[in-house]
N, C-alpha and C positions, 0 to 999 in steps of 0.2 A: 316163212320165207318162200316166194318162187322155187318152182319147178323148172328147170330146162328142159327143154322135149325138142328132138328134131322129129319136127313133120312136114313130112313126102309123099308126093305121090310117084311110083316107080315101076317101071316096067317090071316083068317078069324076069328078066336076064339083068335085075340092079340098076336100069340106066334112070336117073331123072332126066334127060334133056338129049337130043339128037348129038351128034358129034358137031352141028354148027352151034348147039344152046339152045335149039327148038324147041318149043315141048307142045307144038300143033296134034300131036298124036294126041294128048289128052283128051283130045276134044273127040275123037273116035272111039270112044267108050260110054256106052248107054249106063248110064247113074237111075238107078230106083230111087225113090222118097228116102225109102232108110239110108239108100246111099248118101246124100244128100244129108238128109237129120243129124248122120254118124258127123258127117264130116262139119257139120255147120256148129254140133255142138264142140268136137276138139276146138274150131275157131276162136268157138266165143268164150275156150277157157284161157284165150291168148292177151298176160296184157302190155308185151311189149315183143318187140323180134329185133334177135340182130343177124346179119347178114352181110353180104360186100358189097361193096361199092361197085358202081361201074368206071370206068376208066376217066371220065369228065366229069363224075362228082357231083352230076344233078340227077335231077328227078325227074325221067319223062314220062310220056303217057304210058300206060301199058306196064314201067316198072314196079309199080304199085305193090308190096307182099298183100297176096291172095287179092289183090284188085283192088287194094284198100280198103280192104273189110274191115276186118277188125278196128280200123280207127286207132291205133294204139303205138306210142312212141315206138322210132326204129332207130337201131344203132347201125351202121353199116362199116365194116372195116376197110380200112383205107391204107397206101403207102404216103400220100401227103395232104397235108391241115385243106383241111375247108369250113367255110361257114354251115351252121344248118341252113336246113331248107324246108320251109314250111308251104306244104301242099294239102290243101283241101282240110285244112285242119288238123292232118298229120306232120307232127316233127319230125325229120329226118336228120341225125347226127352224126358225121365222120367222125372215127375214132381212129387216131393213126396207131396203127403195127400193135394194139393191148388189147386180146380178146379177152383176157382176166376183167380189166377195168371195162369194156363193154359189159358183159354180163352181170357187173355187180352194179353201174349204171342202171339195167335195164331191167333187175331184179326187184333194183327202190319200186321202180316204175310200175312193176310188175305186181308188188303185194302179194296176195294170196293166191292171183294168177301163176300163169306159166308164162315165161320166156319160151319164143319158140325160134330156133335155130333157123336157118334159109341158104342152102348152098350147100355141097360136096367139102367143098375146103374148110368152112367154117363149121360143120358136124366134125369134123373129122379133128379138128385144132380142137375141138373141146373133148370129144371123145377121149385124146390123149391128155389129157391136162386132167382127165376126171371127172368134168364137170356137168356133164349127161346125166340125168336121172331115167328119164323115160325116150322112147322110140316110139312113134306112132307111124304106121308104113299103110298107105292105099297100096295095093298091088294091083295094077293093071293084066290083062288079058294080052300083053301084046310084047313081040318080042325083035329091039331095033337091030340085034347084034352087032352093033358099034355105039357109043356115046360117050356122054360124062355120065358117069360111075355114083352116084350118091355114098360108097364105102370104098373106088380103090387106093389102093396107096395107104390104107390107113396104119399098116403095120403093125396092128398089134392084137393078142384076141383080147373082144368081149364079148364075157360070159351076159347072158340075159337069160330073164324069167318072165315069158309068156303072164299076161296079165287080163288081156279083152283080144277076141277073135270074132270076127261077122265074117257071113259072107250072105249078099242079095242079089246083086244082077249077076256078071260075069264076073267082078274084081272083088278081093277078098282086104280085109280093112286088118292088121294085124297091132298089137299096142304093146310093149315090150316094157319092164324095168330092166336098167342096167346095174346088176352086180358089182360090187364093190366088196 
């Protein structure tokens, strides 16, 4: 069965995304081949992701998880019904208010692969719910001191056991299992 993994890339101070949702900073961090290698192969152990929605419930340019790499069914959680929406050969599927039944959606999907999480809110609803296996974290070199928090709010501890650690250019690549 699928693996769940939330994977992020994240400032040094926890933030994925500026306090407007930005995450132009990324692009100010010089990536090595390894950097790159590391991160192209988590990718392509991905074979479906669920994530949120955005407020209108389509798909526009630039929404793409990872740009649309992976090619790989998306769930996205939602507060009300919509159709999917098929872009570039990816499905994209609203799931209202059931992150339980996204992930077990997207785990068929998924096989042998891993489901990979996408968002603060929705690591964080699975986190508590249990349903985390592993954490994979880029840490970036750079520090926003305000944003969205990829861990705040999440209110509860987990415990993790260090599993794969790199480090090449300036950011260090960190891979976690979550204790249970």
């Amino acid at each position: 069965m699928a693996k769940v993994l939330i994977h992020a890339t994240v400032t040094l101070d926890g933030y994925m995304a500026d306090p407007e949702g930005g995450v132009d900073w990324m692009f100010d961090v010089d990536a090595t081949e390894e950097d790159t290698a590391l991160v192209n192969r988590v990718v392509g152990e991905i074979g479906a992701v669920v994530g949120g929605a955005n407020r209108a419930r389509t798909i526009e340019d630039g929404e793409e998880p990872y740009g649309g790499l992976p090619g790989v069914p998306v769930y996205l959680m939602t507060h009300a019904a919509a159709e999917p929406v098929v872009k570039d050969g990816v499905t994209y599927t609203f799931v209202v208010d059931d992150i339980g039944s996204a992930l077990e959606m997207a785990k068929v999907d998924a096989g042998e692969k891993t489901v990979s999480l996408l968002g603060g809110r929705i690591s964080r609803q699975c986190l508590q719910l249990g349903a985390v296996d592993e954490i994979q974290l880029h840490v970036v070199p750079i520090l926003l001191g305000a944003g969205i928090s990829l861990f705040g709010g999440l209110g509860q501890r987990v415990n993790l056991e260090l599993i794969e650690e790199a480090a090449f250019g300036d950011g260090v690549h960190l891979r976690y299992r979550v204790l249970r």
